[in-house]
N, C-alpha and C positions, 0 to 999 in steps of 0.2 A: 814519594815514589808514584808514578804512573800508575793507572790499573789499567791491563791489557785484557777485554774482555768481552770477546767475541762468541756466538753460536757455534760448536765445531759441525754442526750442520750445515752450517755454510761454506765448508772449507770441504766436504765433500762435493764430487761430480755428479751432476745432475743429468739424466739420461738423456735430454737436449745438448749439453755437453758433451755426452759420449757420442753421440750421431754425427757433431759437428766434428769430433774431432777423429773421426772414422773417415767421412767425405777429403776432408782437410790433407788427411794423411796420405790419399789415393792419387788428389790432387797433386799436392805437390812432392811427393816422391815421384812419377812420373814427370813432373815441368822444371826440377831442380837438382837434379842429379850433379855431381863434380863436376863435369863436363861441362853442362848447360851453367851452372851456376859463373864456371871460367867464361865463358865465351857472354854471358848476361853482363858480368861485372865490365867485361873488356869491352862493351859495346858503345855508342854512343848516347845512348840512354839512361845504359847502366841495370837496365830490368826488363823485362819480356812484357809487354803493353799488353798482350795479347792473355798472358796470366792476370795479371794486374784487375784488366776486364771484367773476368770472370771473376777473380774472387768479390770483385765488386758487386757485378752485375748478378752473377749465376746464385753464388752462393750469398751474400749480404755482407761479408764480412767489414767492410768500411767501414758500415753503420749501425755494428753491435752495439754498440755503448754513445749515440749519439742519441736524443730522443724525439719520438717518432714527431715534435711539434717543427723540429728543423729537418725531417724527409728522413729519419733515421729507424732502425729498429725498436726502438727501445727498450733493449735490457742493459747491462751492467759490463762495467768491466771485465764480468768474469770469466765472462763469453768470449770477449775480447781475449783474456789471457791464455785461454784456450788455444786461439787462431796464433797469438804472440807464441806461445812454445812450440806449437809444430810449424810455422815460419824456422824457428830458431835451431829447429833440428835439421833441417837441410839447406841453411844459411842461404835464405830466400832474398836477394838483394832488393826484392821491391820497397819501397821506401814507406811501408808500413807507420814504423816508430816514430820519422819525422809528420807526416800525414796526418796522421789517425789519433795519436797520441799527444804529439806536442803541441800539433798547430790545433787538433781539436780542443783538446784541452785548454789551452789559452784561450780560443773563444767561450769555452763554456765559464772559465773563471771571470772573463773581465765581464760578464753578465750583462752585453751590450745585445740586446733581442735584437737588436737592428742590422750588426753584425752578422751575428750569430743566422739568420734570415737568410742574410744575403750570401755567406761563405760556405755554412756548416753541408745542407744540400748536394752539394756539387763533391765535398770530399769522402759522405757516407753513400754518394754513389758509384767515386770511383772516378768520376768525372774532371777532377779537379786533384793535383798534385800538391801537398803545401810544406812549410817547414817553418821555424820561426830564427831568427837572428837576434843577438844583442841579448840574449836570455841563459843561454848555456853557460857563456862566455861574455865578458866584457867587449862591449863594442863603441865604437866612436864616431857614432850618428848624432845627425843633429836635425831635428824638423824646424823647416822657418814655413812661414804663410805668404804664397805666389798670390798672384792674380788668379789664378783659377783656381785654389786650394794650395794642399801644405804640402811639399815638399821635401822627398830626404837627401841629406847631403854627408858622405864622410861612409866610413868602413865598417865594416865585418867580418871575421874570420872564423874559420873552422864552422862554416855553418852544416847542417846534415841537409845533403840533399839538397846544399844550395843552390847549384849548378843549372838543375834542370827542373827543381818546384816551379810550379805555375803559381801561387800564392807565397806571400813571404809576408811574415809578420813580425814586425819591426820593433823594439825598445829601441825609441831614440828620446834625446834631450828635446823640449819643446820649452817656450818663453815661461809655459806656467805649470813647468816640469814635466818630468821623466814622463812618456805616453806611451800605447800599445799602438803600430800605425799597424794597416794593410796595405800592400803593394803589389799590383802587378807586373810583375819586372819586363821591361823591354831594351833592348840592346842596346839602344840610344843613351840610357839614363842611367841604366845600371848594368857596369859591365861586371860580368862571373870568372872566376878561376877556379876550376879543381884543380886544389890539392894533394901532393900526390901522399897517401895515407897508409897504414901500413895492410886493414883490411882496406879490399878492394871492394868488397860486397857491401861496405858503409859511406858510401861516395862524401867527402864534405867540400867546402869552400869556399876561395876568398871575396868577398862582395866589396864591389866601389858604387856609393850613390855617386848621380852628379843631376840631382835637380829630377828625384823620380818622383814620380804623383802618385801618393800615401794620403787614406781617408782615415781617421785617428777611430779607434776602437777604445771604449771604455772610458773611462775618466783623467783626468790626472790623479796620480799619487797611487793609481791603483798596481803598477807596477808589482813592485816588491812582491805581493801581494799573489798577482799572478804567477810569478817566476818562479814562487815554492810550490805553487800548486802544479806548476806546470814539468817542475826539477821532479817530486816527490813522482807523478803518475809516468816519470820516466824510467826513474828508479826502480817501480812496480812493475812497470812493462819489461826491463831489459832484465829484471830476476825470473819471469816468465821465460823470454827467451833463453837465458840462459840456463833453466832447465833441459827444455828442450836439446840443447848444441852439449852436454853431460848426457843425457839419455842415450842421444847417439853416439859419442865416443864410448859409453860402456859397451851397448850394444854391440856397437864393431868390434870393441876390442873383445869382448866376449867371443864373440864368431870366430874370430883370427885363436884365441889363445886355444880353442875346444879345437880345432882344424892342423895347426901348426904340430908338427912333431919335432921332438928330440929326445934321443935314448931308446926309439922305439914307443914312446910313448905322448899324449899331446901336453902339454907344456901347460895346458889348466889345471892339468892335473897335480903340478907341482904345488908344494904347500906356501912355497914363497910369494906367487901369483897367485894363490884364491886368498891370502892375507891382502895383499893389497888391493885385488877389486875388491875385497871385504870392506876394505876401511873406504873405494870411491863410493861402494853402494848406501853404506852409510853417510856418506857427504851429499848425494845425491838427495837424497828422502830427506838428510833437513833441511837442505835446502827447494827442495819440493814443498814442504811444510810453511817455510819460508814466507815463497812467492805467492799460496794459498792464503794466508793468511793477509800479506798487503790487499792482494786483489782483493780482498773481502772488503777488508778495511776502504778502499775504491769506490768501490762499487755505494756499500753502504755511506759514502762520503762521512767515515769518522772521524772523530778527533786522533786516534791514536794512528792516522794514517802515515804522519812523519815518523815515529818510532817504528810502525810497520814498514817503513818502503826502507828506512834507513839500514833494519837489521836484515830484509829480505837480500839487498845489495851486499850484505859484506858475507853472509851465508852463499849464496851464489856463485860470489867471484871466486872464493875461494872453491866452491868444489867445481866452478868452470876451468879456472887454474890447474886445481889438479886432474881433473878427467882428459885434458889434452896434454899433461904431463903424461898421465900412463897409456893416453892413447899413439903417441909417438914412441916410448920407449917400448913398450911390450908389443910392438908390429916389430920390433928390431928393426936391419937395415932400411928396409923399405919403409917405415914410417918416418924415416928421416928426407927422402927422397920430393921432389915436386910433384912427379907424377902423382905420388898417395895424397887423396884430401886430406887427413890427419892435421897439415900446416894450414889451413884454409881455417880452421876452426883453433888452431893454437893464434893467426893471425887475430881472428873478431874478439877470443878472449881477453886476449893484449889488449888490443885496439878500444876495444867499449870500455875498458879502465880509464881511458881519458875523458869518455863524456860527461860521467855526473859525480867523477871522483873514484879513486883508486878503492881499494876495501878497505885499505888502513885509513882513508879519509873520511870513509860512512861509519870508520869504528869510534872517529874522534868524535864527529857527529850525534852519533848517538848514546854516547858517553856524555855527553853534555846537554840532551835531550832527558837524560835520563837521571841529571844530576849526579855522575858518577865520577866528574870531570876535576884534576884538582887543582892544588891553584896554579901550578904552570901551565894550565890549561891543557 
């Protein structure tokens, strides 16, 4: 059996944590409200550049957990996870998680300086949009060698942020195996489709190469290799957020159930409703626990960081699951309605089940992480 065993010193908030996520919170409750969030998602963008900016520029956020030899902060994840749950409390559609997370992350695993040099810079400024393809999801690219360099050719689907990343970093098949390329996408070579998805605040989509000019990152064979490091610090990142987007349906619903009357009296007060925010509050906090714990694991780049991000995902989902279950039913009518954001946040719960695996998928996972697994697997 694993031994899980971490400093719970670390799994508390550091009072640079608290200030960041003071700032954080002023910021984008002002830039992210229901409203702006609908009209950000609907745009042609997809996000407020003008936010984006700033949390890049003003505040650093980009490049918390990037380190400071490629233009970045240098501290940890943990910083990051911080910025990742209050994003995920007012369903901030900037493309954070594919950026910052995926395509960072990918470069810092394939351990190519040279890369890392030339790409990391630009996306812990803010500067640079990125997302990665063929690594979430099975994709059917193939890199051959032009006259001017290598070339991708063939598909992708369901990429995050495919649309409109200014960087794409590619698993495709090469002559001497599976590679990590980078690409700048341009019209001519690779055309984009979004997908129409069920969140709108999660933009994904379809990619056709035809002959685009990709510089190979990393090694051959390093793949694999990457895609867990790069699947696990996803895992980590969206238990984070999903904190966050639970915090705020109790909150709300909290406000609504102390304010709502019936009987003459307000409807929190019933016993039936303080049992069941009882039993969200408690889903909440382990899964708070949770996502504390991967991010640790992150940060400190442990071994026990699969086990961490695997159990932080199926803790999460499920109390994300339920906190926009009770946050539609206990708004009554009106949280069944479009106008109420309630749906917006039962939408990204849904919707993020399909990037790195349902809960019941993170449960098999870690049941066979864990040796727990039996032989029907």
């Amino acid at each position: 059996m694993m031994r899980l065993d971490v400093d719970p010193a670390l799994l508390l908030e550091t009072e640079e944590q608290r200030q960041l996520r003071a700032v954080l919170r002023d910021v984008l409750t002002a830039a992210c409200g229901p409203e702006r969030v609908r009209e950000q998602a609907a745009s042609p963008r997809g996000f407020d550049r003008v936010l984006w900016d700033r949390l890049g520029g003003e505040i650093g956020v980009h490049g918390l957990a990037v380190p400071e030899e490629y233009g970045g902060a240098g501290y940890t994840f943990a910083e990051l996870a911080v910025a990742l749950e209050e994003t995920g409390r007012v369903l901030c559609p900037a493309p954070l998680l594919p950026t910052v997370v995926l395509a960072g992350e990918a470069l810092l695993a394939s351990g190519d300086r040279r890369a890392c040099e030339r790409w990391l810079p630009g996306i812990a400024s803010g500067a640079r949009t990125a997302t990665v393809a063929g690594v979430l999801h099975p994709a059917r690219v193939a890199a051959e060698r032009g006259p001017g360099g290598w070339l991708l050719r063939g598909e992708a689907d369901f990429v995050p942020d495919g649309a409109g990343a200014e960087l794409l970093l590619v698993a495709a098949r090469a002559p001497d195996g599976t590679r990590l390329f980078a690409c700048v996408p341009d019209a001519a070579t690779c055309r984009r489709t979004a997908r129409r998805v069920l969140d709108p605040t999660r933009r994904q989509a379809h990619l056709r190469f035809t002959g685009a000019a990709a510089e190979p990152v990393g090694e051959p064979g390093q793949v694999p290799a990457t895609a867990a490091a790069v699947l696990d610090a996803g895992r980590a990142a969206l238990a984070a957020e999903h904190v966050g987007g639970s915090a705020h349906a109790l909150d709300a619903t909290l406000d609504h159930v102390s304010h709502r009357t019936q009987f003459g009296r307000a409807i929190g007060s019933f016993q039936a409703i303080k049992h069941r925010l009882a039993d969200l509050l408690v889903a909440i906090e382990g899964a708070r626990s949770a996502a504390s714990y991967a991010s640790a694991c992150l940060a400190l780049r442990r071994s026990e960081l699969p086990v961490a991000a695997s159990a932080a995902a199926v803790a999460c989902t499920h109390a994300y699951r339920l906190a926009t279950t009770e946050y539609v039913q206990l708004h009554g009518g009106i949280g069944f309605t479009w106008e109420h954001p309630a749906h917006l946040y039962v939408r990204r719960a849904r919707g993020d089940e399909a990037l790195f695996g349902t809960g019941d998928d993170q449960a098999l996972r870690l049941a066979g992480l864990l040796g727990l697994a039996g032989r029907g697997g």
